[in-house]
Residue frames relative to the residue before (quaternion, step in Angstrom):
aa qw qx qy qz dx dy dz
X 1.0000 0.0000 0.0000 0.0000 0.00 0.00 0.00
X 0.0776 -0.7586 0.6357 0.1202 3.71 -0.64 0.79
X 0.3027 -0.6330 0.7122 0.0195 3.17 -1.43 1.29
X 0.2743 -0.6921 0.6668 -0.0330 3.28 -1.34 1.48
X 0.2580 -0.8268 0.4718 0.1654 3.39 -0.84 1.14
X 0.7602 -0.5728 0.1308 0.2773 3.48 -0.47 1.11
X 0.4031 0.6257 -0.2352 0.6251 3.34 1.78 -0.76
X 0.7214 0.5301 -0.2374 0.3770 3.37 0.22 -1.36
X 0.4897 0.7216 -0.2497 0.4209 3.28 1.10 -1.56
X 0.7825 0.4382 -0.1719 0.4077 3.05 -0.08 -2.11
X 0.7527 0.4129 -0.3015 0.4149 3.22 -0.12 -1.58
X 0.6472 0.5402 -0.3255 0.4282 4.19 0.95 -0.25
X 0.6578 0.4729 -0.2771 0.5166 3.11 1.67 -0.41
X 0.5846 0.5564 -0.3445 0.4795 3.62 1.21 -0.84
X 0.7377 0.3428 -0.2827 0.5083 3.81 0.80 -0.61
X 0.4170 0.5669 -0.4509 0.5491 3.94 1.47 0.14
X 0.6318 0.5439 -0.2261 0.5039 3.89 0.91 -0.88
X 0.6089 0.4571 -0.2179 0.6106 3.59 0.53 -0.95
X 0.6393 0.3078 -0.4548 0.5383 4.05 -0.16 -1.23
X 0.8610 0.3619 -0.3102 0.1773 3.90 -0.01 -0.47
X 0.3315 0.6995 -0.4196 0.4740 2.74 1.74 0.63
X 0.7657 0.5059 -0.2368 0.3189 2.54 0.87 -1.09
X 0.5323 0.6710 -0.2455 0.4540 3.23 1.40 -1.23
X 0.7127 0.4305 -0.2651 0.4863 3.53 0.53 -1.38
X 0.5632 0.5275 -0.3953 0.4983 4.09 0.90 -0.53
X 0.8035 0.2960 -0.3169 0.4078 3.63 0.41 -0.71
X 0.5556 0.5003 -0.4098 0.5226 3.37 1.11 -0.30
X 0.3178 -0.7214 0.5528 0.2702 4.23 1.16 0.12
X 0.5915 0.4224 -0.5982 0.3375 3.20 0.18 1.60
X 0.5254 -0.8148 0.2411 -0.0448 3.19 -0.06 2.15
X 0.7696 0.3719 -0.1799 0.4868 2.84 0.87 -1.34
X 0.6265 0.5916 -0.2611 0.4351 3.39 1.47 -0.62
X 0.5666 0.4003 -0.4128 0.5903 3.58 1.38 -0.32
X 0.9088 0.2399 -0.3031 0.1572 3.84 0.07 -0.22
X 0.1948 0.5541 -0.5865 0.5578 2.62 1.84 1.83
X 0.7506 0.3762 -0.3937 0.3742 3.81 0.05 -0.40
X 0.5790 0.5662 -0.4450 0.3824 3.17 1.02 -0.54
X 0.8202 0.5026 -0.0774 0.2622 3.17 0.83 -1.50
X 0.4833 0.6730 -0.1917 0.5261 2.57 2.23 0.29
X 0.6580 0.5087 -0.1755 0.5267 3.32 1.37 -1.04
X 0.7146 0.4231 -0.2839 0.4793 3.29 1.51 -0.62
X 0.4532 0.6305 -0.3970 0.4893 3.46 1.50 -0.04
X 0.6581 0.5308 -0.2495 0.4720 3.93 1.04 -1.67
X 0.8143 0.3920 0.1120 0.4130 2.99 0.61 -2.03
X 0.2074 0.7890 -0.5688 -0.1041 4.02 0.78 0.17
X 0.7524 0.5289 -0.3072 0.2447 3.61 0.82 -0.19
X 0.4685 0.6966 -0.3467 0.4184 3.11 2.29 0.38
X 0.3862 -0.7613 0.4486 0.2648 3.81 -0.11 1.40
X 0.6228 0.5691 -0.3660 0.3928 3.37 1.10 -1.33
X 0.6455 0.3853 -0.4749 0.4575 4.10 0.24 -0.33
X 0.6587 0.5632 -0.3900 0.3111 3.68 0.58 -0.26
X 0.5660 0.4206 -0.2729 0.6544 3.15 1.04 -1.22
X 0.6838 0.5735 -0.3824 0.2394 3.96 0.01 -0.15
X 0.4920 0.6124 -0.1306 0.6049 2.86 2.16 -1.45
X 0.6787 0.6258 -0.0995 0.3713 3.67 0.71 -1.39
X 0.7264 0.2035 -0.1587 0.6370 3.60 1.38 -1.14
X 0.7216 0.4019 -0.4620 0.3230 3.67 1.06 0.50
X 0.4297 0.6153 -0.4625 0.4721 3.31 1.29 0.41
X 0.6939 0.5870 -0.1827 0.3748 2.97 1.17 -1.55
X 0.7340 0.4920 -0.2236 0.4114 3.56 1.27 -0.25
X 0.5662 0.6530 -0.0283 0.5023 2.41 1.97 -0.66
X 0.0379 0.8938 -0.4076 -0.1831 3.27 1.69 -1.00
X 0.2085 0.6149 -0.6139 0.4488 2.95 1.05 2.43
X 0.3180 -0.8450 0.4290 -0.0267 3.14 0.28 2.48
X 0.5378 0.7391 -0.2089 0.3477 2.89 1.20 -1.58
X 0.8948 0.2870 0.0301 0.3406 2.97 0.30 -1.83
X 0.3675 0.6040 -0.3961 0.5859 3.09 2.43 -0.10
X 0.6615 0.5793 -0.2799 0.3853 3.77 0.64 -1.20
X 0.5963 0.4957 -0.2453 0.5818 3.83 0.82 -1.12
X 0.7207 0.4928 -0.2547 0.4157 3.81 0.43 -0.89
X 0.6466 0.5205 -0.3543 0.4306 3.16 1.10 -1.05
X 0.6743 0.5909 -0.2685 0.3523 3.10 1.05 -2.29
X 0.5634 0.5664 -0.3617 0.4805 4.24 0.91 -0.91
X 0.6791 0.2687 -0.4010 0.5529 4.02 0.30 -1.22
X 0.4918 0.6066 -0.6036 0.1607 3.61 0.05 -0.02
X 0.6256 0.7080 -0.0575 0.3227 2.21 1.12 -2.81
X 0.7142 0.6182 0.0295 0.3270 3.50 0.96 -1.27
X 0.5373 0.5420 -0.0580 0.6436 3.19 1.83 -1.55
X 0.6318 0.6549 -0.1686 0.3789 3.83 1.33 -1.42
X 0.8644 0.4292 0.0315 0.2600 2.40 1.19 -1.57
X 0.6438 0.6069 -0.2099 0.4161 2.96 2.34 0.06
């Protein structure tokens, strides 16, 4: 029986989130990748991969706006530790 240590868990789920970001982007259902994305970064703020995920679908999107607000938060955030 292999026992998974809880840490371990998480960090397997935060990148299970992300793959479905991704998934849901190529399948062009937008709004549904940047709920997962934005989820994993909610669980997971130290998982780079949901950022950069969040980051190239705005960015493809040329949803500036919402690239801008994203950035302006990891700043806000980065400041703040």
């Amino acid at each position: 029986m292999v026992i998974f240590s809880l840490p371990v868990l998480l960090k397997s789920y935060g990148g299970s989130l992300v793959f479905a970001g991704v998934a849901y982007s190529k399948l062009e259902r937008y709004d549904e990748s940047e709920k997962v994305y934005k989820r994993a970064i909610d669980l997971f703020p130290e998982l780079p991969l949901a950022y950069q995920g969040l980051q190239k679908l705005f960015t493809d999107r040329e949803e500036w706006e919402k690239l801008a607000l994203m950035l302006q938060d990891m700043t806000i955030k980065a400041v703040d530790r």
